[in-house]
C-alpha positions in Angstrom: 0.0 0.0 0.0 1.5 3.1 -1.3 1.6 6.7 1.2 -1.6 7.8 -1.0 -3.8 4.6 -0.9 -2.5 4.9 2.8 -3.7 8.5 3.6 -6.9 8.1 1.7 -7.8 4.7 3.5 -7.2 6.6 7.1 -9.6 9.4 5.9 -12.0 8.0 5.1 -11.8 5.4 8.4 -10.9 8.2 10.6 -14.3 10.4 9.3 -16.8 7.1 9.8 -15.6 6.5 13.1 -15.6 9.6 14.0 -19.3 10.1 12.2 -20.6 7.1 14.0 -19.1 7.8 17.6 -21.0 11.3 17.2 -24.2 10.4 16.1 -24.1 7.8 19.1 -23.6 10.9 21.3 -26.5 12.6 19.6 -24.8 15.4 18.7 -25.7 18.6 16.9 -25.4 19.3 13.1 -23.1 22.0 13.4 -20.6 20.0 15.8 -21.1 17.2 13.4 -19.6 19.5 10.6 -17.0 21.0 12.5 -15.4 18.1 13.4 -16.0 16.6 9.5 -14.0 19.7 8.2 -11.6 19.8 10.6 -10.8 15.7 10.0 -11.3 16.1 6.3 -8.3 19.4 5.9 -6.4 17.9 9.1 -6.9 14.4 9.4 -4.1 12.8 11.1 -4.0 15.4 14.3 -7.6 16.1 14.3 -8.6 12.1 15.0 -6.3 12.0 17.6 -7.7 15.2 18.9 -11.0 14.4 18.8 -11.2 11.8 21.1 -8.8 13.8 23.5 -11.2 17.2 23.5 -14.8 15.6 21.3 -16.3 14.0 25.2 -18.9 16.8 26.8 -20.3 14.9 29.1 -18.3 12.6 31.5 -19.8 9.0 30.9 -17.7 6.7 32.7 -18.4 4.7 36.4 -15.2 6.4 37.3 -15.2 9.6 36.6 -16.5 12.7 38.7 -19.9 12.0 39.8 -22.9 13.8 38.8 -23.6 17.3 40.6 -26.8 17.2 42.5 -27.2 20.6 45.0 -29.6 19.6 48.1 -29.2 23.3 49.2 -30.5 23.7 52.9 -33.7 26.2 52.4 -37.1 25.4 50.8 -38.1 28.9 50.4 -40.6 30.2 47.4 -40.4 33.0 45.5 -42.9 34.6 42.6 -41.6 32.2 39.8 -39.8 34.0 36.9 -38.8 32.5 33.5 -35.4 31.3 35.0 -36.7 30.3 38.5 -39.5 27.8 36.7 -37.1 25.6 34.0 -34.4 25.8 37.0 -36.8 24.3 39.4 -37.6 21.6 36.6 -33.8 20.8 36.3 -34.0 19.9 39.7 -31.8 23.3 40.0 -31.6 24.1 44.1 -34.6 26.7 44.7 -34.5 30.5 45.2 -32.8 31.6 48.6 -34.5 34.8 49.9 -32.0 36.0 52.8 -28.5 36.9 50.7 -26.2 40.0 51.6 -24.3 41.1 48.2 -21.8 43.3 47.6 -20.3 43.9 44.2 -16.8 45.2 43.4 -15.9 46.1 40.1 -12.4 47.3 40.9 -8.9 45.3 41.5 -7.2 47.1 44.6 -11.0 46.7 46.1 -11.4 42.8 45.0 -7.9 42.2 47.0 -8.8 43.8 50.2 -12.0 42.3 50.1 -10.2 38.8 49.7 -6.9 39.4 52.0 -9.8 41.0 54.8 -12.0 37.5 54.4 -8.8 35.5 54.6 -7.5 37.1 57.5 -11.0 36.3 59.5 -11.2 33.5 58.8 -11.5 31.0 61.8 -12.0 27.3 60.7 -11.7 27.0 56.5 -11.2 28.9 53.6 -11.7 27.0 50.4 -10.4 28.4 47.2 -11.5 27.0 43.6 -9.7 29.0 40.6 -8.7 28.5 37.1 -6.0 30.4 37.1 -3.6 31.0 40.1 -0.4 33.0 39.1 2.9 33.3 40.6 3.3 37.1 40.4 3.6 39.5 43.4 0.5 39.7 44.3 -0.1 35.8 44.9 3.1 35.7 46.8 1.4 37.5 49.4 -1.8 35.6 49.0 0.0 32.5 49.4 2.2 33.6 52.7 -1.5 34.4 54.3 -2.9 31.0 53.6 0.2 29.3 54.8 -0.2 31.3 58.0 -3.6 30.0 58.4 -2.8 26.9 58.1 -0.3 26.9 60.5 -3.1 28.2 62.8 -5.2 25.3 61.9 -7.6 26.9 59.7 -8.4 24.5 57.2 -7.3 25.8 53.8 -8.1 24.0 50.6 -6.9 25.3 47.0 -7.9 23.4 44.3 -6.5 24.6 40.9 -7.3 24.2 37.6 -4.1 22.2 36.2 -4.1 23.8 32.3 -5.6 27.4 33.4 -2.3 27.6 35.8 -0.5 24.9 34.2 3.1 27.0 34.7 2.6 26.5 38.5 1.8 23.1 37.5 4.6 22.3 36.0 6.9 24.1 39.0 4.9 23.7 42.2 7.8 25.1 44.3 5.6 27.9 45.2 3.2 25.7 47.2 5.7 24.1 49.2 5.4 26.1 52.2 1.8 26.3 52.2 1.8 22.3 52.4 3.9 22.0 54.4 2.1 24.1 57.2 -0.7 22.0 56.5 -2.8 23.4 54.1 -4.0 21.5 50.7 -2.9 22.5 47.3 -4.2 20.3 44.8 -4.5 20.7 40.6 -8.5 19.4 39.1 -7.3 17.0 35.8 -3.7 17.4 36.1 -2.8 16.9 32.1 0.5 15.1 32.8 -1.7 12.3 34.5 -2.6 10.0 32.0 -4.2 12.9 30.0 -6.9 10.9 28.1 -8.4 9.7 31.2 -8.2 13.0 32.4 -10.4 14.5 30.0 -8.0 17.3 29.0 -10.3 19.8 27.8 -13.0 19.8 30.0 -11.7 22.5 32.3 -12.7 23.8 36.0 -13.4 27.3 34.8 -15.2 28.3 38.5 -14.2 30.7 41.0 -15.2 30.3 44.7 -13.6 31.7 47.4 -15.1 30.4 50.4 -15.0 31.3 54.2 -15.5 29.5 57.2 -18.6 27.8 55.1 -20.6 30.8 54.9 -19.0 34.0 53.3 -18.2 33.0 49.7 -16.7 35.4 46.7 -17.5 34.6 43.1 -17.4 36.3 40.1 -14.8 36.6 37.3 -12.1 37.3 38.9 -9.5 34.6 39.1 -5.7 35.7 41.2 -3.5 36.7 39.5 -2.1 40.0 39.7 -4.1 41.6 36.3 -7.5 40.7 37.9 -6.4 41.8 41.3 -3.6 43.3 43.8 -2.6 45.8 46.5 -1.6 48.7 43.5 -2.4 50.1 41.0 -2.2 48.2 38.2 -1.8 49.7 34.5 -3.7 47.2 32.1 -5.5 45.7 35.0 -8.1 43.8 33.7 -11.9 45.3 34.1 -13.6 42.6 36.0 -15.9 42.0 38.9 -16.5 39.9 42.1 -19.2 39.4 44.3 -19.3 38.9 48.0 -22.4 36.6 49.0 -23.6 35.8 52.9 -26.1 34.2 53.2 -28.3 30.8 52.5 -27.3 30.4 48.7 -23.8 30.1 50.2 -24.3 26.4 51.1 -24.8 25.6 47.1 -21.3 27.0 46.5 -20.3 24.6 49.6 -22.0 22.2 48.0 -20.0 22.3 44.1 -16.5 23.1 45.6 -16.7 19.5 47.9 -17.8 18.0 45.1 -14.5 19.5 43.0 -12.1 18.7 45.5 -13.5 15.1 46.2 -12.9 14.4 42.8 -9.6 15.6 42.5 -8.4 14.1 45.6 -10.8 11.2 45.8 -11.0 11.9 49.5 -14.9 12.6 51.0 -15.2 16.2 52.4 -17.8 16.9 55.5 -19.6 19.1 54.8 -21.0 21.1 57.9 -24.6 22.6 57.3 -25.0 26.1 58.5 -28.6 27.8 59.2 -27.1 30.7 57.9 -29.5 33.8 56.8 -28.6 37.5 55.4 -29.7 40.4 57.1 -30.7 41.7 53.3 -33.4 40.2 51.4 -31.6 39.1 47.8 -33.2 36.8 46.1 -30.3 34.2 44.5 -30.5 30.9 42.6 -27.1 29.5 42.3 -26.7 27.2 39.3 -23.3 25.1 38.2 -22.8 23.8 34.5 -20.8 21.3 32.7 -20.0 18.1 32.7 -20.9 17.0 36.0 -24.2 18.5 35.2 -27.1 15.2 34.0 -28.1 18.2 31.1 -27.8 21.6 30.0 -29.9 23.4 33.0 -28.0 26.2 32.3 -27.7 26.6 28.3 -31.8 25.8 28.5 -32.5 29.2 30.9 -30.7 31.0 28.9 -32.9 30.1 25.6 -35.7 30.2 28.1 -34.8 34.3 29.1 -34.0 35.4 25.9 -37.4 34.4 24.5 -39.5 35.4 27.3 -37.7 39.0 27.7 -39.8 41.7 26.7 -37.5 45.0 27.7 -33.9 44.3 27.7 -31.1 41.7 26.8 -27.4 43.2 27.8 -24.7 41.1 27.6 -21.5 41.6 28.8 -18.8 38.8 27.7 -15.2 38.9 27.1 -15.3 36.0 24.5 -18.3 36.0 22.5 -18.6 32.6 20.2 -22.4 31.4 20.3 -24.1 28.3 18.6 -26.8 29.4 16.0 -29.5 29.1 18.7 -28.6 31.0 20.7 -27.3 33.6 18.9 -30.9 32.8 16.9 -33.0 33.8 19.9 -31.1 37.1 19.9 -31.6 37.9 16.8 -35.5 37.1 17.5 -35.8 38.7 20.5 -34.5 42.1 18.6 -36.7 41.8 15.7 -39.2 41.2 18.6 -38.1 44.7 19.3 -36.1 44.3 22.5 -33.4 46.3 23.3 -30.6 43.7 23.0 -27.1 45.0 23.6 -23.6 43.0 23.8 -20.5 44.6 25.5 -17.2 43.0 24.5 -13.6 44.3 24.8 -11.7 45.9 21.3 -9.8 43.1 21.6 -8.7 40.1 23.7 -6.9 37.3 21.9 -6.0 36.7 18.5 -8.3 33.5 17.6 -10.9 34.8 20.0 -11.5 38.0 18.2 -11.3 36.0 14.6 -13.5 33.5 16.2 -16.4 35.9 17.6 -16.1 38.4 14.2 -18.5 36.6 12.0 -20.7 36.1 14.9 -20.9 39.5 16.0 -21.4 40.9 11.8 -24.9 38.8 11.8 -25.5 40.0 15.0 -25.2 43.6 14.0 -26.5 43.1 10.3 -30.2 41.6 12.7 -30.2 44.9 14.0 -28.4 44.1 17.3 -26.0 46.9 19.0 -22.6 45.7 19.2 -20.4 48.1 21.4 -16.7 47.5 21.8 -15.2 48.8 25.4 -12.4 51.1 24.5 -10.6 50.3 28.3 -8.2 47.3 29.3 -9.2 43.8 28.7 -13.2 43.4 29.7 -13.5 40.0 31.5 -16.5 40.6 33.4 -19.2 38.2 32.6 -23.2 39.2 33.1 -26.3 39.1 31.0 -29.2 41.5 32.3 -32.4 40.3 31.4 -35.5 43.2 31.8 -35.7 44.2 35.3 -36.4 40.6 37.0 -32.5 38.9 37.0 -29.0 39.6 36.3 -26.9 36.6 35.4 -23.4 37.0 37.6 -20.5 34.5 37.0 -17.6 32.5 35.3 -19.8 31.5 32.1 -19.1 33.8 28.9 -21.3 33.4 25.9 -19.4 30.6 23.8 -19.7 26.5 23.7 -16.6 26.2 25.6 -18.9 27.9 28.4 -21.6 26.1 27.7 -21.0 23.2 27.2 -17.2 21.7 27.9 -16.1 23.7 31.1 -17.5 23.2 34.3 -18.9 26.4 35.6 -20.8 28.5 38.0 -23.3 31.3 37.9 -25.5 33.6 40.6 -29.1 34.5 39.3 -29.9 37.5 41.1 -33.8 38.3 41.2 -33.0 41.7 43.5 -33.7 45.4 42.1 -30.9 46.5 44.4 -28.1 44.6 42.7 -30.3 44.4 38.9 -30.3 48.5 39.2 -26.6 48.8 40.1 -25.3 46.4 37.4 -27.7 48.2 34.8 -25.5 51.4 35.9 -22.3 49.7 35.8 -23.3 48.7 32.4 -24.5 51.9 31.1 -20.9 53.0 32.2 -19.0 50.9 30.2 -21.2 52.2 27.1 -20.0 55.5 27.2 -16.5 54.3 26.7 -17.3 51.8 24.2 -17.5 52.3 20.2 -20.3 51.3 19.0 -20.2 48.8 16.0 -17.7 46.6 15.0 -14.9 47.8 11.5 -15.8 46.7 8.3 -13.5 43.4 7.5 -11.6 43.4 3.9 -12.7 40.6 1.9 -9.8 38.4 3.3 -10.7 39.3 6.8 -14.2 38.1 6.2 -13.3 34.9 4.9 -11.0 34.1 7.7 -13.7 35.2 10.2 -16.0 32.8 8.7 -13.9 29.9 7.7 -12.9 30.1 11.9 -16.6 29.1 12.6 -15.6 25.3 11.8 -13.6 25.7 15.0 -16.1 27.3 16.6 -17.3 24.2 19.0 -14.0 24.7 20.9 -13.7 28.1 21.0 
């Protein structure tokens, strides 16, 4: 058999199994395609690939267990759009008794995590993707250790590809260890990576407290999303600080994390803990470990039942043709439907999101492009009932292959303060995206086939 015979005979092999393996999976038409053009113009690499990053949903006996929040409150609110599909996803119910602050600034993020830390008395549990070894993390790091050396249980569990230079050289965490505390990486990739599941990632942030403080958000540490200066090209972010009964369901999702990556059983203790405000908040995880799309279906559910308002705000912005459909619905509906991006933020995400964001804005829907540092925050504002606060950003590697964690917050309080926030960024933001040249455009487009990993 000749190199050509060869290479043809693979192809062809390589594109039925591949075919067959997805249809088993019941996948969607356009992932179907992706993957077929991606194997047809890159065969060899993308068959390998495929069954490295092609798994969504974690299948086997021995994986990480399906997520199921009990939560600790039965309490009932007037059902919304979100609050009814969530409940029939078996979602943990509204809380009523939350205290919320939000901080959109860096130096302000960092006290407000350095002044938790230092209070705490029994635990602080930490969940990032990324954890840097800058300056500011240095000093992060030497107040963990000396909790742990006080006996307060500390717990880091770090995402192994998002910080995979600390990975690779965990000198850093020695000391910390060594006084007690646990540092441990979720999938390490160097441990037999295709049991691992490589590219489903732990993209949440939870920064927990003695089991009933917790800060979430966007806002991962690293010295460009927070620190004790002023920072330059600081990114624009934001955090939230949460007391209250929807605590427990962050609890909840970070034992379940760390018993997975450590295969050790956490106790967790239940606290009747209430906030003095009265914040409604539906805490709702995604990915994987999710039994279905609890998440990805509320969104589709909110878009279509608006009848005011849709602003997004999303760093990367690489939707599947629903959703991005429902938008475009909801605006001939004659919503006002906004998206907030940054100019720019990587190379192949701003190719990615271009042709996305052209239909978007040829439908009628206003594109504005923050003219600032790098815009990481993630939030979607949906009339005056919710606002969406979180790790997720409006692409499939959001939706559907990381394993996430979002706040809906039914509160006019916090709704009417992020509606300001977000009327702030608009007056530095340009709105509309530049015309592409005819080479631009074709690049935009042809990057869609690559789209479901985006």
């Amino acid at each position: 058999m000749n190199a050509i015979t060869f290479y043809i005979v693979f192809l062809v092999a390589a594109q039925v199994v591949t075919m067959l393996h997805m249809l088993y999976l019941r996948r969607n038409h356009s992932t179907i395609l992706a993957w077929f053009m991606v194997i047809l113009l890159f065969p060899f690499p993308a068959f390998i690939l495929y069954f490295i990053f092609g798994n969504r949903k974690i299948r086997q006996k021995s994986k990480k267990k399906a997520l199921i929040l009990h939560g600790q409150y039965q309490t009932q609110s007037a059902l919304n759009p979100i609050e009814t599909l969530l409940e029939s996803h078996s979602i943990s119910p509204v809380t009523m008794h939350n205290d919320i602050q939000l901080c959109f600034e860096g130096m302000e993020a960092y006290t407000l995590l350095m002044r938790e830390i230092l209070n705490a008395k029994e635990s602080i549990w930490i969940s990032t993707f990324i954890f840097r070894n800058d300056s500011t993390t240095k000093i992060i790091l030497e107040a963990l250790t000396r909790k742990a050396s006080q006996g307060v249980d500390i717990k880091l569990l770090i995402d192994a590809a998002g910080s995979y230079l600390l990975y690779l050289w965990q000198r850093p965490l020695q000391a910390l260890r060594n006084a007690g505390g646990k540092a441990v990486f979720f999938m390490p990739i160097l441990r037999d990576p295709f049991k691992n599941y490589i590219n489903l990632r732990n993209h949440r942030k939870i920064y927990l407290f003695d089991g009933h403080i917790v800060l979430a958000g966007g806002m991962n540490i690293a010295e460009e999303y927070l620190g004790p200066n002023p920072m330059k090209k600081r990114w624009i972010d934001m955090m939230f600080r949460m007391e209250g009964e929807a605590v427990f369901s962050y609890v909840e999702i970070f034992a379940a994390d760390f018993e997975y990556a450590t295969e050790k059983k956490i106790l967790i203790k239940k606290r009747l803990t209430q906030g003095v405000e009265q914040n409604a908040v539906q805490v709702v995880p995604s990915g994987p470990d999710m039994a279905n799309d609890a998440l990805y279906e509320t969104l589709l559910s909110a878009i279509h039942s608006a009848v005011q308002k849709i602003w997004i705000v999303s760093p990367y912005f690489v939707p599947d043709e629903t959703i991005l459909k429902a938008l475009m619905i909801a605006k001939h509906k004659g919503i006002d439907v906004k998206l907030i991006a940054p100019r720019t933020s990587n190379w192949i995400s701003d190719l990615g999101r271009s042709s996305y964001m052209r239909e978007a804005e040829a439908s009628g829907i206003e594109i504005f492009l923050y003219n600032g540092n790098m815009l990481h925050t993630k939030a979607i504002l949906f009339d005056d009932y919710a606002v969406m606060l979180g790790s997720v950003n409006i692409d499939n590697r959001s939706l559907f292959l990381n394993y996430e964690v979002v706040s809906f917050v039914y509160s006019e309080r916090v709704i009417v303060r992020m509606e300001e926030w977000m009327e702030n960024l608009l007056t530095h933001s340009t709105k509309g995206i530049k015309k592409g040249s005819v080479k631009r455009v074709i690049l935009e487009n042809f990057m869609r086939i690559f789209s479901p990993q985006l």
